[in-house]
C-alpha positions in Angstrom: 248.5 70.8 106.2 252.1 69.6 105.2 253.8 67.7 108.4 255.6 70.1 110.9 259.8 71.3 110.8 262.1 72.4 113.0 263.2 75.4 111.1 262.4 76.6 107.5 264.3 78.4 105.5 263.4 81.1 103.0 265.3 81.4 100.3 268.3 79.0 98.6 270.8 81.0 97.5 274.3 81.7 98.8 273.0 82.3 102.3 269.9 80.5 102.8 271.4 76.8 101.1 274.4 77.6 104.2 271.7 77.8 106.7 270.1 74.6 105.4 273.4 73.2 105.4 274.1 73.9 109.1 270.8 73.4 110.1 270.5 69.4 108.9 273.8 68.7 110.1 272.8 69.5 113.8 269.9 67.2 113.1 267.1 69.2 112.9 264.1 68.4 110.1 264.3 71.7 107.6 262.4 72.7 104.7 264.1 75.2 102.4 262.1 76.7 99.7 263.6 78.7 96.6 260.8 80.6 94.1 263.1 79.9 91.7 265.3 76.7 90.4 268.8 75.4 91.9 271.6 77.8 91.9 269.7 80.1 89.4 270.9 83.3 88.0 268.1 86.0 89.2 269.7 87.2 92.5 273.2 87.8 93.9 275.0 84.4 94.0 276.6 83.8 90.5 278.9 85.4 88.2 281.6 82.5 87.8 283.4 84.5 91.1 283.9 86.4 94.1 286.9 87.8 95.8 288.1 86.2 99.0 290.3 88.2 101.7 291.0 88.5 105.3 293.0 91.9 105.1 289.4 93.7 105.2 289.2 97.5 104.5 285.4 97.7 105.1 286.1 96.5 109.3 288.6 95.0 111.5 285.5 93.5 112.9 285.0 91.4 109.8 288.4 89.4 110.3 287.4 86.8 112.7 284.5 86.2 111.0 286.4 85.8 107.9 289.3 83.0 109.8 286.3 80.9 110.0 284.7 81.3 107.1 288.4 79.9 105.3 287.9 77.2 107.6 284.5 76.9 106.7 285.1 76.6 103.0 288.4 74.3 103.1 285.9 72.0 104.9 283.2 72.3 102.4 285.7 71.9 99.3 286.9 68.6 101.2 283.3 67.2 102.1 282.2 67.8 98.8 284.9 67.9 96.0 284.2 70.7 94.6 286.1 73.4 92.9 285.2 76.2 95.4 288.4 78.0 96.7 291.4 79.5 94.3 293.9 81.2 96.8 295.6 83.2 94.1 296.8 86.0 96.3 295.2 89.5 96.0 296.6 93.2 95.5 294.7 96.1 97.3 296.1 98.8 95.6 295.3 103.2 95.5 297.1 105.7 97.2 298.3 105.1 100.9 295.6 106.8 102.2 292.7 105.2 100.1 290.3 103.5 102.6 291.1 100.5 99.9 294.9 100.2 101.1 294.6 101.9 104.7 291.7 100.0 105.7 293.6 97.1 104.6 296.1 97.9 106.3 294.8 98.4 109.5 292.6 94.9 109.3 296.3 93.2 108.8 298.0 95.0 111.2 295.5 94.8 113.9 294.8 91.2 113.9 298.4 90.2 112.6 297.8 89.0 109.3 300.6 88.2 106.9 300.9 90.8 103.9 303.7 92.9 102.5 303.1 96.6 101.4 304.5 97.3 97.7 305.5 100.3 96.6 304.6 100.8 92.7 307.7 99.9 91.3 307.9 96.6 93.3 303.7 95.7 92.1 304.6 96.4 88.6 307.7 94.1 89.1 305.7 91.1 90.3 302.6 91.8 88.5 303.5 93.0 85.0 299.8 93.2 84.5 299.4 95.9 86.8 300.8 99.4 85.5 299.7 101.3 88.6 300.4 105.4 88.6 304.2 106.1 90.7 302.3 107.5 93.5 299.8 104.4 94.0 301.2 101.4 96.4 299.7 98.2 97.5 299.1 95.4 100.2 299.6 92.2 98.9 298.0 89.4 100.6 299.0 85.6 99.9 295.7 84.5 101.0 293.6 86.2 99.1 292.1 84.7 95.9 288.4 84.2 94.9 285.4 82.0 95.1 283.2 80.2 92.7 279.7 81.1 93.8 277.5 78.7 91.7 279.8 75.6 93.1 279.4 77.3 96.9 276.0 76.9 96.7 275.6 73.7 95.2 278.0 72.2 97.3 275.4 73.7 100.5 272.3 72.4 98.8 273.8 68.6 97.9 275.0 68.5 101.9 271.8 69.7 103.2 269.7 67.5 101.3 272.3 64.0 102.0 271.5 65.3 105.7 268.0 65.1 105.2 266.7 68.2 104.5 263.9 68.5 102.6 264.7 71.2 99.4 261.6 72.6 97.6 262.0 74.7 94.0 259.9 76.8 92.0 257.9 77.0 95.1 257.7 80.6 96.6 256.5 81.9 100.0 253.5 84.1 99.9 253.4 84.8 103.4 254.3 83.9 107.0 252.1 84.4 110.4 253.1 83.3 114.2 251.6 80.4 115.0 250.9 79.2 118.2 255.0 78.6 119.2 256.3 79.1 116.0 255.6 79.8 112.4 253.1 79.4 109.6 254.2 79.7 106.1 252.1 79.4 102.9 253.5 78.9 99.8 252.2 78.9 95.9 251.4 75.0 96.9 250.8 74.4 100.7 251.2 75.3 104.3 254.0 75.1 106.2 254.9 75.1 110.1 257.5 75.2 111.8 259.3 76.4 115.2 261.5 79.1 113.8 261.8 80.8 110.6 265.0 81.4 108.9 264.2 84.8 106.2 267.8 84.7 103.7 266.2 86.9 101.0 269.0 88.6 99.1 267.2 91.7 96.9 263.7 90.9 97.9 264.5 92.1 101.5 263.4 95.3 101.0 259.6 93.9 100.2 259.6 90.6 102.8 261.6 92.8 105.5 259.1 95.7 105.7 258.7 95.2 109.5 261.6 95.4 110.3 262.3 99.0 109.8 265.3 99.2 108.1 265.9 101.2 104.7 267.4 98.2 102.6 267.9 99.7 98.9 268.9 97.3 95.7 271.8 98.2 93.0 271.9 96.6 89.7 275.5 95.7 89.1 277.3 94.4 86.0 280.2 92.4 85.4 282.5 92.2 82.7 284.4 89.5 80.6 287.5 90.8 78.5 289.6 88.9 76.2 293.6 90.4 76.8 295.3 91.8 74.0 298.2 89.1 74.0 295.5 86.4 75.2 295.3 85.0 78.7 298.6 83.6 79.3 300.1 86.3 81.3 296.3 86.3 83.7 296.8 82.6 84.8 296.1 82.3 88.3 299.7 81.4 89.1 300.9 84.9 87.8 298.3 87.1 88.1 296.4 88.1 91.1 292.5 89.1 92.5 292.8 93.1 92.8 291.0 95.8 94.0 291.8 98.8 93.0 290.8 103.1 94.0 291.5 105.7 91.9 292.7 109.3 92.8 288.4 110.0 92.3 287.6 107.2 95.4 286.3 104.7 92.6 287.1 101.0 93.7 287.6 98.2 90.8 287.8 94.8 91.3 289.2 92.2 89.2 290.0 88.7 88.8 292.6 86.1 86.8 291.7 84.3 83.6 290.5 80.8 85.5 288.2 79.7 83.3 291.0 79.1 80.4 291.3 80.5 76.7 288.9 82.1 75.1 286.5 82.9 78.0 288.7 86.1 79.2 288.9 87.4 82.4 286.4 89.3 85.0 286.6 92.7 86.0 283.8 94.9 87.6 283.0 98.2 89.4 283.0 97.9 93.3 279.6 99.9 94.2 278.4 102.6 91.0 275.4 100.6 90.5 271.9 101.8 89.4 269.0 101.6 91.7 266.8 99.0 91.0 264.4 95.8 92.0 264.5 92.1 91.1 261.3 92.7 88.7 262.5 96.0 87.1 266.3 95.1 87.1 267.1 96.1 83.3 269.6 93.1 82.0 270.7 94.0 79.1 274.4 95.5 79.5 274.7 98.8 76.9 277.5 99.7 75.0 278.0 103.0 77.2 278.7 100.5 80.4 281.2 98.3 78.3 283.6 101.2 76.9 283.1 102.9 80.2 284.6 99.8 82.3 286.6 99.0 79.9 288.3 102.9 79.9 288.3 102.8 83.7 290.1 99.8 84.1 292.7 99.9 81.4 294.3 102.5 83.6 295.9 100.0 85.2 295.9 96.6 83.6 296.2 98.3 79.8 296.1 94.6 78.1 292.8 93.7 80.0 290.5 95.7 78.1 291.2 93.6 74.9 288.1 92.9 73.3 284.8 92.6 75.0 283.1 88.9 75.8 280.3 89.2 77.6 278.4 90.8 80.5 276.0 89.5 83.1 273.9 91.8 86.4 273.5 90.8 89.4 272.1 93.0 92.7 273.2 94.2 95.5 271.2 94.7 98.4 272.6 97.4 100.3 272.2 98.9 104.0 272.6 102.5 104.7 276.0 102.1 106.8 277.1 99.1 104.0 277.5 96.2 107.1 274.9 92.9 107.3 272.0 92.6 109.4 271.9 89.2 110.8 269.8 88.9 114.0 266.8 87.5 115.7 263.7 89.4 113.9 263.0 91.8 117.1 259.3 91.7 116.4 259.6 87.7 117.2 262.9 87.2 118.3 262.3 83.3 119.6 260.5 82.3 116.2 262.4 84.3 113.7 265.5 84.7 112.1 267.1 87.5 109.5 270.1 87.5 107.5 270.1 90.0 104.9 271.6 93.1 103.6 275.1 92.2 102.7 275.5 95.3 100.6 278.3 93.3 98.0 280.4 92.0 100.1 279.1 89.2 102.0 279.9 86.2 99.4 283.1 85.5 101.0 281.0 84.9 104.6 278.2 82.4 103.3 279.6 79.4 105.2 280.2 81.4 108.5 276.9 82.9 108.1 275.0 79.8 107.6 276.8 79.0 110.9 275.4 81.8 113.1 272.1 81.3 111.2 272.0 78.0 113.0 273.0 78.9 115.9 270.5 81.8 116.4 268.1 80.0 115.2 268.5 76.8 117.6 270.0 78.5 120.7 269.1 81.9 120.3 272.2 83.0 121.0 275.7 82.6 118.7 279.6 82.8 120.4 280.2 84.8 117.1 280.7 88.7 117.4 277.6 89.7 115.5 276.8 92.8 117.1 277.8 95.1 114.5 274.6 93.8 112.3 272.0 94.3 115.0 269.1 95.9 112.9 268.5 98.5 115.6 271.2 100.7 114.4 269.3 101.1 111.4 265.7 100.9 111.9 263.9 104.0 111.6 262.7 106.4 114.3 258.8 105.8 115.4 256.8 108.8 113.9 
């Protein structure tokens, strides 16, 4: 049997490398093992971006959670050098009652977060981009911009490992028992222990999660690469902001600016609308149906984006039922194990912070950060 660890982690990508991440640098010998290779492009944690806020229409709860995880990042960039954070400013834009722009709005307002509220005339003003109907208005947040997932989680996987932790690829668990204090974990090429168990597994939850009663369900989503008509110029990141934007029907769209330079277009996407699926039946090929539907949905308000068509790539989201996280002790073995799944497409923009509480949880038990809103209990399902 392979020597023991502190803690081993289950799975690499944007959560699980955080966790190692957090884990070494308090000292503690980790194993993280990935089935697949190094930042790969199978689960949830690529795409070129996600959006960053604080002004959070899903919770007010989120927001400190959110403080720290900008903290979190700016340290990472630092330690690192990595391109990670773009703080472009971001538009949250609908009518004023959309939970897009109220919700918003009561995040900022409640915790005292800097943002204006624009009035269409003003957004289309500062963001010619944007053609937004008369009756449609907007929060605008300075400190909003977007992430570069792929760089996030290589930045967490090159600090865990200079911190010692031992990082194992193309190696995937087959199964976990207790064992006697801790853990045993098998693996296509050994046996593991360990004191505690750290489970980070994106759109397999709903298979490696069974015990713990909740419904997790997976979405495939696309995303989409349009070339402007006029080119990217006016969709630099210096003039043209992240966005997300709900429609008169309660359909959310989410864009991004052109940060990847000419010729490689800019991002836009459907928030939610995805098609059920799981990571071995996840259909990858994007149809032409998809395309001029995203394309006619989101030229409503950026008409130039739609342009001509680049490229698409899926990804999943792993949803719960109420749309928060579940990041907890597993209640089954709440001293040995750890859970942090279910971020239902929008936990990118928590990865560091999460990673954070990981650690804690998993070396104290206990975390100072207000986590009770992802307690699995709410979700688990009644005994028969």
């Amino acid at each position: 049997m392979s020597p023991t660890y502190d803690v081993i982690v289950i799975g690499l990508g944007g959560m699980g490398s955080a966790a190692a991440h957090h884990l070494s640098a308090r000292g503690v010998r980790v194993l993280g093992l990935e089935k697949f290779g190094p930042v790969h492009r199978r689960g949830s944690s690529h795409g070129g971006s996600r959006i960053t806020r604080q002004s959070y229409f899903e919770d007010p709860a989120y927001v400190p959670l959110l403080l720290r995880s900008y903290e979190l990042y700016d340290r990472l960039e630092r330690d690192t050098g990595r391109d990670i954070a773009t703080l472009c400013g971001g538009v949250m834009l609908g009518r004023p009652d959309s939970r897009t722009v109220a919700g918003s709005r009561r995040s900022a307002e409640q915790w005292d977060l800097p943002h204006e509220m624009l009035d269409a005339r003003e957004i289309r003003r500062r963001f010619p981009t944007l053609t937004p109907r008369d009756d449609e208005v907007a929060l605008y947040e300075a400190r909003a911009g977007l992430l570069r997932p792929e760089n996030t989680v290589a930045a967490h996987l090159q600090t865990a490992t200079r911190q010692g932790a031992d990082l194992h690829f193309e190696e995937p668990m087959t199964r976990w028992e207790p064992y006697r204090d801790g853990v045993r974990v098998h693996t296509s090429e050994d046996v593991y222990t360990a004191g505690h168990l750290v489970i980070c597994p994106g759109a397999w939850a709903p298979g490696l999660l069974t015990d713990l009663g909740v419904p997790f369900t997976v979405e495939r989503q696309v995303m989409y690469w349009f070339e402007p008509t006029g080119g990217v110029g006016p969709f630099a990141a210096d003039r043209h902001p992240i966005y997300i934007w709900e429609d008169p029907h309660d359909v959310q769209v989410y864009g991004f600016p052109a940060i990847d330079g000419p010729g490689l277009g800019a991002k836009v996407a459907f928030f939610r609308r995805g098609t059920p699926c799981t990571p071995e039946t996840i259909e990858r090929t994007v149809h032409d149906q998809e395309i001029a539907a995203m394309a006619g949905q989101v030229g409503q308000l950026v008409p130039d984006l739609p342009g001509r068509f680049l490229k698409a790539a899926t990804c999943m989201y792993t949803n719960t039922p109420d749309e928060h996280f579940v990041i907890a002790p597993h209640p089954a073995h709440p001293g040995s194990v750890t859970v942090a799944a279910g971020f239902s497409g929008h936990g990118f923009k928590f990865v560091p912070v999460v990673g954070e509480i990981v650690a804690d949880l998993a070396l104290d038990g206990a975390t100072g950060h207000p986590v009770g809103l992802f307690d699995p209990a709410r979700l688990a399902a009644a005994p028969a």
